[in-house]
C-alpha positions in Angstrom: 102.1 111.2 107.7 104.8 111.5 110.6 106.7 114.7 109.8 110.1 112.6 109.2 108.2 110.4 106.5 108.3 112.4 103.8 112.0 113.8 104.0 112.8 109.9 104.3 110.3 109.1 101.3 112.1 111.7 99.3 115.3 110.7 100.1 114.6 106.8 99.7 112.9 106.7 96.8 115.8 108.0 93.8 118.6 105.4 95.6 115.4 102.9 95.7 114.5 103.8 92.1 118.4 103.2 91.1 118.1 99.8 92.4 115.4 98.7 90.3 113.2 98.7 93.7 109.5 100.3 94.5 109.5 102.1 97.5 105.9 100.5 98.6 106.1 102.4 102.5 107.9 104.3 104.9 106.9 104.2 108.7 108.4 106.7 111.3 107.8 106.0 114.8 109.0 107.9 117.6 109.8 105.1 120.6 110.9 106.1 124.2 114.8 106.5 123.5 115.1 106.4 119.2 113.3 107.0 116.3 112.0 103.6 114.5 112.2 103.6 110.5 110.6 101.0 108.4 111.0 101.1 104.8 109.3 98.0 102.8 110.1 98.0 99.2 109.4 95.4 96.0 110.4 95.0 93.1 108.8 92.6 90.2 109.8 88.8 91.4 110.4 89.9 94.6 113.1 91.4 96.8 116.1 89.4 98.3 117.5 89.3 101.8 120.7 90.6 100.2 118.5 92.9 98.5 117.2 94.4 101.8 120.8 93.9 103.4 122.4 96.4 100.8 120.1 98.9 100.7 119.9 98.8 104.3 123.0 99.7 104.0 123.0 102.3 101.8 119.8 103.8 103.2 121.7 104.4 107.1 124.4 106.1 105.2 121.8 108.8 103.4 120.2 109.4 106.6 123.1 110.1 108.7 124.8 112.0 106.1 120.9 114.3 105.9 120.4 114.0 110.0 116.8 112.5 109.1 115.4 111.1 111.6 117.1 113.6 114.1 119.1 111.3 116.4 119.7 107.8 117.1 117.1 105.1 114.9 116.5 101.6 114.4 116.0 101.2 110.2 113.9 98.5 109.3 113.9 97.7 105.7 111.8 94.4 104.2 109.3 93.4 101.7 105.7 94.5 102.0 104.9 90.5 102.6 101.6 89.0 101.3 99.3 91.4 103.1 101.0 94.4 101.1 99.8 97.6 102.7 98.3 99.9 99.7 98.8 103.8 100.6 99.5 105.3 97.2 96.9 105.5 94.3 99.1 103.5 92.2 98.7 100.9 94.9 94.8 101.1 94.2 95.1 101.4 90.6 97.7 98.1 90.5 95.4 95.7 92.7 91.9 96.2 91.2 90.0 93.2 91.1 92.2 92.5 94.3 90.8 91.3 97.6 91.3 94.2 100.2 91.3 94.2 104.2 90.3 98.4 104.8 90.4 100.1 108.7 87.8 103.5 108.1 88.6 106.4 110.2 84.6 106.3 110.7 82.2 104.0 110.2 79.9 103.5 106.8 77.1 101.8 107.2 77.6 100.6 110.3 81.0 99.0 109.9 84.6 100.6 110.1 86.4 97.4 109.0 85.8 95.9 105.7 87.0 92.6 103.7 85.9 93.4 100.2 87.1 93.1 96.7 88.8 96.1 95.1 86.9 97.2 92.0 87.8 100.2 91.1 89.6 103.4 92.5 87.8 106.5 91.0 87.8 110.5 90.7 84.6 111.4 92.7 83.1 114.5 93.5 85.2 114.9 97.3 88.2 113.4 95.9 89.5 109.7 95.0 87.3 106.7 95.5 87.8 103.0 96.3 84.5 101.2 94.6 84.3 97.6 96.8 81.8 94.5 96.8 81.7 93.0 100.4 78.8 90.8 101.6 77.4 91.3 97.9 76.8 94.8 98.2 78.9 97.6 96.5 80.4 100.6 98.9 82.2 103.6 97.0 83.8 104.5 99.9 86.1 108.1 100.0 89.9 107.9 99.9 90.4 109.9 102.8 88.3 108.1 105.0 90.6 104.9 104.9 93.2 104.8 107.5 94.5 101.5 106.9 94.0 99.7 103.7 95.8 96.1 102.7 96.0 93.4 100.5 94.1 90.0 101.7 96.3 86.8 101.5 94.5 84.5 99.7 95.1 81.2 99.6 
């Protein structure tokens, strides 16, 4: 995690949470001239343009009032779309029996990119566990070594 993200996560998520909104993300980037902030949010139903336009809104104020990012920033705030990142173990718990799209920081069995179906997310011995069936076979593969983990559109 950028070291902006979590001041942001903490300061997004209460206003978010008043709203009646699910803070799904937040991205900080640090570009050439300007910090980048992308906040993607949801809510049961879905989330609005006006939705994102208010809070938007809302959000810029918080952030310049706090100084977080430091300096000028681009805020970016949108729904998680169909290919929903999941970064939180409630994300993993909610979308069981799910198809998944995972990036591994190194490869299992020969393959650091997997389309599988989610079947369960687990305590194991080194920490939290994502159980998957891809190709017919089943990988329990370790929390931590997931760098990138989203939903699969299906149509």
């Amino acid at each position: 995690m950028q070291p902006h993200e979590e001041q942001i996560r903490q300061l997004a998520e209460p206003l978010l949470a008043s709203e009646g909104v699910e803070l799904v993300l937040v991205e900080c980037l640090k570009m050439q001239t300007r910090w980048l902030v992308r906040i993607y949010m949801d809510r049961e139903g879905g989330v609005t343009v006006d939705d994102c336009t208010q809070i938007s809104n809302q959000l810029g104020d918080l952030f310049d009032v706090h100084d977080v990012p430091p300096g000028p920033y681009t805020l970016e705030v949108s729904s998680p779309g169909l290919d929903r990142p999941l970064n939180r173990d409630q994300d993993f718990l909610k979308y069981r029996g799910s198809r998944v799209r995972l990036r591994l920081e190194e490869k299992i069995e020969g393959r650091r990119n997997f389309c599988a179906e989610l079947l369960d997310y687990e305590d194991g011995s080194g920490g939290k566990v994502l159980v998957v069936r891809a190709d017919g076979k089943t990988f329990r593969i370790p929390r931590k070594a997931v760098t990138k983990a989203n939903l699969e559109y299906e149509l």
